[in-house]
C-alpha positions in Angstrom: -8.8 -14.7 18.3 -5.3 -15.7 16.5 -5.4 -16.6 13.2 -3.4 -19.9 13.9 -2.8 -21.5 16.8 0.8 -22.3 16.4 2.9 -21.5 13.0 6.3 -23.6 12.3 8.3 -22.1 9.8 11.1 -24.8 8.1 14.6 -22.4 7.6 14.7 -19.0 9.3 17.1 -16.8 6.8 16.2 -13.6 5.0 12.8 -14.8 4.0 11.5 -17.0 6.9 12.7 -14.3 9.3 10.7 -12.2 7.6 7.9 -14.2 8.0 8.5 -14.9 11.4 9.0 -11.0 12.3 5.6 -10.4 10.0 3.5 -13.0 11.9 4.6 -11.6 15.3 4.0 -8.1 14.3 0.4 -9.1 12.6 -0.1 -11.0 15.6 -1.4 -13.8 13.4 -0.4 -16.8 15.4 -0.1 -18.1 18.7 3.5 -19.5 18.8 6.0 -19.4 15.7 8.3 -22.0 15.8 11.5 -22.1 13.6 12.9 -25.6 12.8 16.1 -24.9 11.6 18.8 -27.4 10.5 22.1 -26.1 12.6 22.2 -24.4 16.7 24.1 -21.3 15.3 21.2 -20.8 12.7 18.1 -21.7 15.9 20.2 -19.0 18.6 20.0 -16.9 15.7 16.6 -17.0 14.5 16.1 -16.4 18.6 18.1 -13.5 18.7 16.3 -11.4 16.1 13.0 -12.3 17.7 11.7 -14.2 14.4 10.4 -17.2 16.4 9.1 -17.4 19.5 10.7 -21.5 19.7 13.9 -22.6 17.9 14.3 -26.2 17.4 16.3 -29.0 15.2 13.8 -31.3 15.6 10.7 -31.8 13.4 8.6 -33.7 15.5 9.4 -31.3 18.6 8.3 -28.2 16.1 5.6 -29.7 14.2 3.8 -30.8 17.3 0.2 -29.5 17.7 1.0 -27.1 14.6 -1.4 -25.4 11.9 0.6 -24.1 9.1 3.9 -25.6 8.1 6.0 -22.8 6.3 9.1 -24.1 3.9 11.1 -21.1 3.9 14.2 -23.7 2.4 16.2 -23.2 -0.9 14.1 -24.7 -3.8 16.4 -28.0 -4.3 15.5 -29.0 -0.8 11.7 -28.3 -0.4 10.4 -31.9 -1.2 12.9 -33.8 1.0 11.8 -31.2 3.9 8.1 -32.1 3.0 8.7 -35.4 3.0 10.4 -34.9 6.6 7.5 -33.2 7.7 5.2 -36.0 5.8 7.3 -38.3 8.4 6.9 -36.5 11.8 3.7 -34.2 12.0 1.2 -35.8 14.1 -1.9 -34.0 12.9 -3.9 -32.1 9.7 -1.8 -29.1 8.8 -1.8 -27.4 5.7 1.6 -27.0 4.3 3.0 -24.2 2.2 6.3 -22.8 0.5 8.3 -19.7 -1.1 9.6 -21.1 -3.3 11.1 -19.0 -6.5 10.1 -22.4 -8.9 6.6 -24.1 -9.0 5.6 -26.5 -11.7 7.7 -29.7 -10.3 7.5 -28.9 -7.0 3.7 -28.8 -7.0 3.4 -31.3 -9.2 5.6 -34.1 -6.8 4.0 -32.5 -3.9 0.5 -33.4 -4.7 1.5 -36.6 -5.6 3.2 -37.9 -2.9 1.5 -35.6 0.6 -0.9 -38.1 2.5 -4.1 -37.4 3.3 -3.6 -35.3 6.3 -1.6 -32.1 4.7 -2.6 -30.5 2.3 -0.1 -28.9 0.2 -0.4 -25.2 -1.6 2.2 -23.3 -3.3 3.1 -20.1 -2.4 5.7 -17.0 -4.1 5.9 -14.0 -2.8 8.0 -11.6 -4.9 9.9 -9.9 -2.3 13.7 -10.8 -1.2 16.9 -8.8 -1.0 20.5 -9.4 -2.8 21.9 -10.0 1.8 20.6 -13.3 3.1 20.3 -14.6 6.9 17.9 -13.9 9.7 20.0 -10.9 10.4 18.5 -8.8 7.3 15.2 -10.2 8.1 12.2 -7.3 8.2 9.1 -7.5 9.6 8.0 -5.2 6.2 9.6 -6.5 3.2 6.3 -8.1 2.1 4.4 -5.1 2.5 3.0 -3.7 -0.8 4.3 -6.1 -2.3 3.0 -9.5 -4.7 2.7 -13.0 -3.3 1.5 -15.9 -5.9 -0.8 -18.6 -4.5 -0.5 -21.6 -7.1 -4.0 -23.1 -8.2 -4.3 -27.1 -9.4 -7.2 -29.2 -10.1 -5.8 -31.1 -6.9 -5.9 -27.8 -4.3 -8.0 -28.0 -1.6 -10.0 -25.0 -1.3 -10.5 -24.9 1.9 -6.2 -24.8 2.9 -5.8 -22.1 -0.5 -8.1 -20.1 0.8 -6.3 -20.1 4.5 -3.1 -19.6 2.3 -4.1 -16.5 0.2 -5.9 -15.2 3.9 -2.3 -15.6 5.5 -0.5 -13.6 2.8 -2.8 -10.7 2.7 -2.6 -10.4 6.3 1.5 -9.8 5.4 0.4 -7.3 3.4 1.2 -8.8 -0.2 -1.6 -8.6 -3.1 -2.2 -12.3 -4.0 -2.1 -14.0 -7.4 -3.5 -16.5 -8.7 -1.1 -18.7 -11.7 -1.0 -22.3 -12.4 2.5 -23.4 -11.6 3.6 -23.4 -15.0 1.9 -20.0 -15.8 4.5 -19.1 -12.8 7.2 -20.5 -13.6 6.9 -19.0 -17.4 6.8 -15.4 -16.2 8.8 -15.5 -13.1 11.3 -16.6 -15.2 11.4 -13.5 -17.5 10.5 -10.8 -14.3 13.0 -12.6 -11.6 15.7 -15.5 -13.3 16.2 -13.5 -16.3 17.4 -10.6 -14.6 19.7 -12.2 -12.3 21.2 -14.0 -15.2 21.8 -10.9 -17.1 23.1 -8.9 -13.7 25.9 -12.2 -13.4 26.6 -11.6 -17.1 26.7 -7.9 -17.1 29.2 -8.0 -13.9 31.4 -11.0 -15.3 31.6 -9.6 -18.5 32.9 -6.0 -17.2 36.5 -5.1 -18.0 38.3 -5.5 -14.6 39.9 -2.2 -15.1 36.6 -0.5 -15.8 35.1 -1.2 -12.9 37.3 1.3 -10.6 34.6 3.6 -12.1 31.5 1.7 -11.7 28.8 4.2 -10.3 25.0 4.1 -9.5 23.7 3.4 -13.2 26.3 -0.5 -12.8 26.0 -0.7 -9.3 21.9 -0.7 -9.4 22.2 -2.7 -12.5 24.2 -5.5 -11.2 22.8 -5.1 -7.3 21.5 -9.2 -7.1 24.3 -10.3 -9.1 25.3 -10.2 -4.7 22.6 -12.7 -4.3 23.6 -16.0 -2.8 25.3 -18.2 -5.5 24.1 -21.8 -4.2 20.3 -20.6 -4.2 20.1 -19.3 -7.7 22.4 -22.2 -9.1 19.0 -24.2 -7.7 16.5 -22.2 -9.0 18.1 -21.9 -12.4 18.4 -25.4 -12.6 14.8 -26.2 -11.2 13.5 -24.0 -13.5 15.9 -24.9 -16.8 13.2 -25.3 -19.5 11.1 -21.7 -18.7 14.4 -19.7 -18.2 16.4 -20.8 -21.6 13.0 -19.9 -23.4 13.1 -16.1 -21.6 17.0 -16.3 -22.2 16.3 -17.4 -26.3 14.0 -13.8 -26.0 16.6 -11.9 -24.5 19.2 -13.3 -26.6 16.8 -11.6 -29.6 16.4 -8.5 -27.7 20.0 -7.8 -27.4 20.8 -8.8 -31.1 18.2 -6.6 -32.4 20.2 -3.6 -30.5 23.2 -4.8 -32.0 22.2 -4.5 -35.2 20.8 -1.1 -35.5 23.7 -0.1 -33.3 26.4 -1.8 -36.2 23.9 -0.5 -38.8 23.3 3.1 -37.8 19.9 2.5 -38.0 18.9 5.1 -35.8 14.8 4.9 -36.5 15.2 0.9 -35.0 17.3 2.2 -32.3 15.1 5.2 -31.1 12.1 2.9 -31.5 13.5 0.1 -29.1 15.0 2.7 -26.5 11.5 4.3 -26.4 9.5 0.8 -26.4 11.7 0.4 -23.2 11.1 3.2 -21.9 7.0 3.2 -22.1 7.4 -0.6 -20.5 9.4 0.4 -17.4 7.5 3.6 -16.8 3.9 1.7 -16.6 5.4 -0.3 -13.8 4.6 1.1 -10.5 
C-alpha cells in the first residue's frame, strides 16, 4: 500500500525536485503533484520527472491531497500556507524546509484552521546550483532532517512527518524551533556568511591563483543570493549572536598571530582540528 495517497509539493527547484525524485523512487505516494508559480518552472518540473502533475493552480493541486510540501524560499512560506489555508478542500497535514523555524512555526500554528495541521520540517541537505535541473533523487540520503516539536504539534501529523523523512533516508531530529534556529545558525548561516566575506574580501588580483583550499572554502558563497538574503533576515537575532562568536574566534587568532604567541596559536589550530575531525 502507498504511503500517501497523493503528495503536492509547493515550488519544484533544487529541493522540491529532490523530494519529488525521492518520493517516486521510494514509491511513497500515489501521485506527486508540483504547484509551481510560473509554466516554464511546471514543463520543467515535468521534464525531470519530479512530479507526476504540474499545475499553477492551488485548488487544481491540492485537490484530494495528503501531505502539502512547502518547498518555497523562507520569506514566502506563510503567504503560500495561507494560499493553501484558502483552497484545500480536505484534512491534510502540512509541512516545510524551511532553513528558519521559530516565526514561521510560531505564525503557523496560530493562524492554520482546524483541518491542517502544520509541522516544521529542515532537512540539512542542499547544494550551492539551484533549479529542478540539479535535483537528485539521493541528496537526502545519509543525511539529517529536523522535525520541529511545540506544545501545539499534533502527534499524530509529527509522527507521519518524521515517517516521511526517514523513508528519504535522513536521520530525524528533534529541536524546538528556537533550539533550531540557534544552532542552524552557527552549522549553516554562519558559514555562508563567512564564505561571502572570505570571497568579497579576496584581493581581485589574488584570485588568478585561487585553488582547491579557496575554492572549497568559498564553494556556497555560489548559492542563490535572494534565498540567503531571506534566511539571514528571518533568522537576524540567532545569526548576529553566532556572528558576535565568530567575531571572537577570529580576534583571538589575531592576537596570538600579532603577538607571536605561538602556545595560543598551536592550541586554537589544534582545538580546530579535534572539532572537525569528530564530525563524520
Amino acid at each position: 500500500m502507498k504511503r500517501f495517497n497523493k503528495i503536492a509539493i509547493i515550488g519544484v527547484g533544487l529541493i522540491g525536485g529532490s523530494i519529488g525524485l525521492a518520493i517516486k523512487n521510494k514509491r511513497l505516494a500515489k501521485t506527486v503533484v508540483g504547484i509551481c508559480r510560473r509554466k516554464v518552472s511546471a514543463k520543467a518540473a515535468l521534464k525531470a520527472k519530479a512530479v507526476d502533475i504540474a499545475t499553477l493552480s492551488y485548488k487544481k493541486g491540492l485537490k484530494n491531497t495528503d501531505l502539502v510540501i512547502i518547498a518555497a524560499p523562507v520569506g514566502r512560506i506563510v503567504e503560500i500556507a495561507e494560499k493553501v489555508a484558502k483552497s484545500s478542500d480536505g484534512s491534510l497535514i502540512l509541512t516545510d524546509v524551511g532553513s528558519t523555524k521559530e516565526k514561521i512555526v510560531s505564525h503557523l500554528e496560530r493562524s492554520m484552521p482546524n483541518h491542517i495541521e502544520f509541522v516544521g520540517a529542515h532537512p540539512m541537505a542542499g547544494s550551492e546550483k539551484s533549479g529542478v535541473s540539479a535535483a537528485s533523487k539521493n541528496l537526502f540520503k545519509n543525511s539529517i532532517c529536523i522535525i520541529t516539536k511545540t506544545k501545539k504539534t499534533d502527534e499524530k501529523a509529527f509522527n507521519e512527518v518524521k515517517t516521511f523523512w526517514k523513508k528519504l533516508g535522513t536521520s530525524c531530529k528533534i529541536l524546538s524551533p528556537k533550539d533550531h534556529d540557534d544552532f542552524i545558525s552557527f552549522v549553516s548561516h554562519l558559514p555562508h556568511v563567512a564564505a561571502i566575506a572570505l570571497t568579497n574580501a579576496a584581493n581581485p588580483g589574488s584570485l588568478e591563483f585561487a585553488s582547491t583550499g579557496f575554492k572549497d572554502t568559498t564553494r556556497i558563497a555560489s548559492s542563490n543570493p535572494n534565498l540567503w538574503h531571506d534566511i539571514f533576515i528571518a533568522n537576524k537575532d540567532a545569526l548576529l549572536r553566532a556572528l558576535s562568536d565568530y567575531r571572537a574566534a577570529l580576534e583571538g587568532i589575531e592576537r596570538s598571530i600579532k603577538t607571536g604567541n605561538t602556545t595560543a596559536l598551536i592550541d586554537l589550530l589544534k582545538r580546530a582540528k579535534t572539532i572537525r575531525d569528530s564530525l563524520n
